[in-house]
C-alpha positions in Angstrom: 78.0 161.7 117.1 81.1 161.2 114.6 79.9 159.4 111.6 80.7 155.9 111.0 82.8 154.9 108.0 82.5 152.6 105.7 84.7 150.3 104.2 83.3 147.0 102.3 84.0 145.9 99.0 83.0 142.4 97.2 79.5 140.9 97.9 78.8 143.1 101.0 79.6 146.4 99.4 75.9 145.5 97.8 74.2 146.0 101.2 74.7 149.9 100.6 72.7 150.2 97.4 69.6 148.4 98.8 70.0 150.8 102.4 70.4 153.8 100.5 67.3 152.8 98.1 65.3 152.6 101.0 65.9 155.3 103.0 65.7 157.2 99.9 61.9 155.4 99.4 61.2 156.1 102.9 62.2 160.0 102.4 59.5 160.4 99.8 57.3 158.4 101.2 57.0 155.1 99.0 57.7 152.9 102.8 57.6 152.9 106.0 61.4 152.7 107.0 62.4 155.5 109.4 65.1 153.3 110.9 66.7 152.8 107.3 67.2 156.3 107.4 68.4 156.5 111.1 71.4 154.2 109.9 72.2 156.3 106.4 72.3 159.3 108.5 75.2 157.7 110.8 77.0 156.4 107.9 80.0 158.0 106.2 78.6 157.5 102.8 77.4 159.3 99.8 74.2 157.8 99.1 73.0 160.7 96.5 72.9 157.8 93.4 70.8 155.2 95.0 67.4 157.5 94.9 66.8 156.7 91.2 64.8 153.2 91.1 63.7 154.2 95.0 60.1 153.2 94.3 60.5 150.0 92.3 62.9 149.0 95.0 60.2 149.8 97.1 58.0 147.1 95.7 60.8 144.0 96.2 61.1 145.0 99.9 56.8 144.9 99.9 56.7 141.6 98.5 59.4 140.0 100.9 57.6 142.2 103.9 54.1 140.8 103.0 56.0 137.2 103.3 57.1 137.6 106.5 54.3 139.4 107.6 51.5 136.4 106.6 53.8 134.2 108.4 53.5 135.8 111.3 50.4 136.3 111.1 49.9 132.5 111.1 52.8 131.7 113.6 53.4 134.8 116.1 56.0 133.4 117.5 57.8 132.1 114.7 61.5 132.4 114.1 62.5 134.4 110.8 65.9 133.8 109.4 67.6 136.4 107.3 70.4 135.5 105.3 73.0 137.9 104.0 70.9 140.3 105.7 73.5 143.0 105.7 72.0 146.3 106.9 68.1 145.4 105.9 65.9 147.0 109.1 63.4 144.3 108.3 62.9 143.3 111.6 61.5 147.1 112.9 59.5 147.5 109.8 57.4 143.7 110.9 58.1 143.6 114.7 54.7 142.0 116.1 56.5 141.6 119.8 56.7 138.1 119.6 58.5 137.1 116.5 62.3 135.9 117.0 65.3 136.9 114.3 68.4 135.7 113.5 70.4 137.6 111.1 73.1 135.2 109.3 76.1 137.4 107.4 79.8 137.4 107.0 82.2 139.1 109.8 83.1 141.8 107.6 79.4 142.6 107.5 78.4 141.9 110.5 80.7 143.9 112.1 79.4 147.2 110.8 75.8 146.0 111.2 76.5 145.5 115.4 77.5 148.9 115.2 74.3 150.4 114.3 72.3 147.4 114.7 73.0 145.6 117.9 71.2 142.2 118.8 68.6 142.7 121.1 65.7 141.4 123.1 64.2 138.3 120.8 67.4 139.2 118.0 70.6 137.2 117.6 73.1 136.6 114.9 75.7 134.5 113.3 78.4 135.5 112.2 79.1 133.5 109.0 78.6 132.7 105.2 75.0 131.5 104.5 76.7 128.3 102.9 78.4 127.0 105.3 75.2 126.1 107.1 76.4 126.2 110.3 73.7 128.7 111.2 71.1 125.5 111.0 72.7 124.0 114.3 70.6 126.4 116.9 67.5 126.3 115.0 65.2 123.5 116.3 63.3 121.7 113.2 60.1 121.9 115.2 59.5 125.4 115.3 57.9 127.4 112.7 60.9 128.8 110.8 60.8 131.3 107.4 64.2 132.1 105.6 64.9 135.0 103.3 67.5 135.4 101.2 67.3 138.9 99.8 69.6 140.2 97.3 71.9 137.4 98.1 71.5 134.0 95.9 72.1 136.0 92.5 76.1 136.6 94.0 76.5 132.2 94.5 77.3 129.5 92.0 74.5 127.1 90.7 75.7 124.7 92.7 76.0 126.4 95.9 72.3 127.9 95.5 71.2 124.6 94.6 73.6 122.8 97.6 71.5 125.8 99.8 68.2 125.0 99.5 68.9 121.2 99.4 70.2 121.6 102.6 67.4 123.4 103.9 65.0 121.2 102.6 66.5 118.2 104.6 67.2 120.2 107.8 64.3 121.9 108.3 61.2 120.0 106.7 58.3 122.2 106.5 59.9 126.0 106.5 59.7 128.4 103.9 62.7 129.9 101.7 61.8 133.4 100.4 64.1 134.7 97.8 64.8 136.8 94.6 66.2 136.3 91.2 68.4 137.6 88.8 66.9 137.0 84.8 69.1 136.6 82.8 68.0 139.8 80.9 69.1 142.1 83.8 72.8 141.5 83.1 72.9 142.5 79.5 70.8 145.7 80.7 73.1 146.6 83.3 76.4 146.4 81.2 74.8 149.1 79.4 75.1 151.0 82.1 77.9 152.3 83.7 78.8 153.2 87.6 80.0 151.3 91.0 76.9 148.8 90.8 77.1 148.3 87.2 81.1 146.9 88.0 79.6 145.1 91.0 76.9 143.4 89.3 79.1 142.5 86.1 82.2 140.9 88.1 79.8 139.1 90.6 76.1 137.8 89.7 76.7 134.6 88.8 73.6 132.6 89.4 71.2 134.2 86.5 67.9 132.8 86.7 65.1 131.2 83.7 62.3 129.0 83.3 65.1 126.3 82.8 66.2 126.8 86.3 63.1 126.8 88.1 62.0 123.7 86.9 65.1 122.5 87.8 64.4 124.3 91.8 61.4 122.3 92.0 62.8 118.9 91.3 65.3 119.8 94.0 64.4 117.3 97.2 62.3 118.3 99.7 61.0 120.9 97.6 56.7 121.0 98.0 56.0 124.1 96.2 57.5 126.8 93.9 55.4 129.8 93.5 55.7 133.6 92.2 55.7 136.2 94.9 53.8 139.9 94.0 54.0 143.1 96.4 50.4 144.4 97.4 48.4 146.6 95.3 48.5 150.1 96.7 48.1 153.3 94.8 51.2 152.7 93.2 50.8 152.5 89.2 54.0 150.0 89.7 52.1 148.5 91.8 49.3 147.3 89.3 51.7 147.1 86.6 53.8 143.8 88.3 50.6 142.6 89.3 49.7 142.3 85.8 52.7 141.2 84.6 52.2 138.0 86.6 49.4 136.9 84.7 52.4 136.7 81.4 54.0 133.1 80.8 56.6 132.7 82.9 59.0 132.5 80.0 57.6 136.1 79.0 57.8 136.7 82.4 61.3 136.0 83.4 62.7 138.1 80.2 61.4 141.4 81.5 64.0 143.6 83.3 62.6 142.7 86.9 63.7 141.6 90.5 61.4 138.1 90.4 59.9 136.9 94.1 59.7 133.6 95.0 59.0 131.6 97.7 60.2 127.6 98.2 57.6 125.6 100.6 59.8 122.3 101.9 58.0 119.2 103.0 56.9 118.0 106.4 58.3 115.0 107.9 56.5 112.3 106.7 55.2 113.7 103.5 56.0 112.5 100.1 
């Protein structure tokens, strides 16, 4: 089988660091992820640079995993929503045999994802920005319905993250929004450094997150609950370490050189 090329650049080029750092967590044995490393295999791709920070990365797809996974353990046959999903391999890592998935991304994107990643049997996509919201229309309010938004809201304006979970909240009242954060910290770290990521990260984060701005999340309509997400405690000394970190002030907290997890709970209909 010839090897499939590769050729992204922007926002989607991203989707390549996080596939590469976890296949290269699954090769060693810090995840469960053999179809991550099915697709790096068919890619025409050097992936060599993304095994340093393999094992913290690790931890940020736990946490978002553990999400999903008590979701579905309290709704089955609930419908996940994965925005800018890009290559993630979510989906096989959780499958229960009931859940549903729709994978939301932009044709560039989703183009080279149908190529290794077909829709199948209870998975569909759409092909489209995550802001345009147009993805909301075949979703039916009254199901049980979890979105996540991983490595994706860090590359919007304010606005548009803001505009995003709004519209969410008023769409579907009583889902759940799961997604991470960039501190404001992490950018002056990573203009110290140099590389492909380091240019991608510099030209386009532009949603850097604070204590400042998740007050400001919470008093966004709709909005029930705002709470810290942590990966579970394994044997993993990282492990232990971000649990203990979450006991810190948030504004101690959100100045360390870390990925934050949260997750946004949106009202029912009816509630105040």
């Amino acid at each position: 089988m010839e090897p499939i090329p590769v050729d992204l650049s922007g926002v989607p080029e991203t989707l390549l660091g996080n596939l590469g750092r976890r296949a290269a967590a699954a090769r060693i044995g810090a995840m469960n992820d053999p179809v991550a490393i099915e697709v790096v295999d068919r890619l025409d791709y050097n992936f060599a640079d993304f095994a340093r920070g393999a094992r913290w990365h690790a931890l940020r797809v736990a946490t978002f995993d553990r999400a999903v996974r008590q979701f579905l353990d309290a709704h089955p046959t609930g419908m996940v929503v994965a925005l800018g999903e890009g290559l993630e391999t979510q989906f096989w890592r959780l499958d229960n045999g009931q859940m549903r998935w729709l994978t939301v991304d932009v044709p560039e994107t989703m183009d080279l994802r149908h190529r290794l990643l077909p829709d199948g049997p209870r998975r569909s996509s759409h092909r489209g920005s995550a802001l345009d919201m147009a993805w909301l229309d075949g979703l039916d309010p009254a199901d049980a319905i979890l979105i996540t938004a991983q490595g994706l809201l860090p590359y919007f304006q304010r606005e548009q993250v803001h505009g995003l979970i709004a519209g969410v909240a008023e769409r579907l009242p009583g889902s759940l929004l799961v997604f991470d954060v960039v501190p404001k910290v992490m950018l002056h770290l990573v203009r110290r450094t140099s590389g492909r990521e380091r240019d991608l990260a510099v030209e386009l984060w532009t949603w850097l997150f604070n204590t400042a701005e998740r007050t400001a999340i919470s008093a966004i309509p709709g909005v029930a609950e705002l709470r810290d997400l942590h990966p579970p405690l394994t044997r993993s000394l990282a492990s232990w370490a971000i649990a203990a970190i979450g006991f810190l002030p948030r504004p101690l907290r959100y100045s360390l050189p870390l990925f934050p997890v949260l997750q946004a709970r949106f009202r029912g209909l009816g509630a105040r």
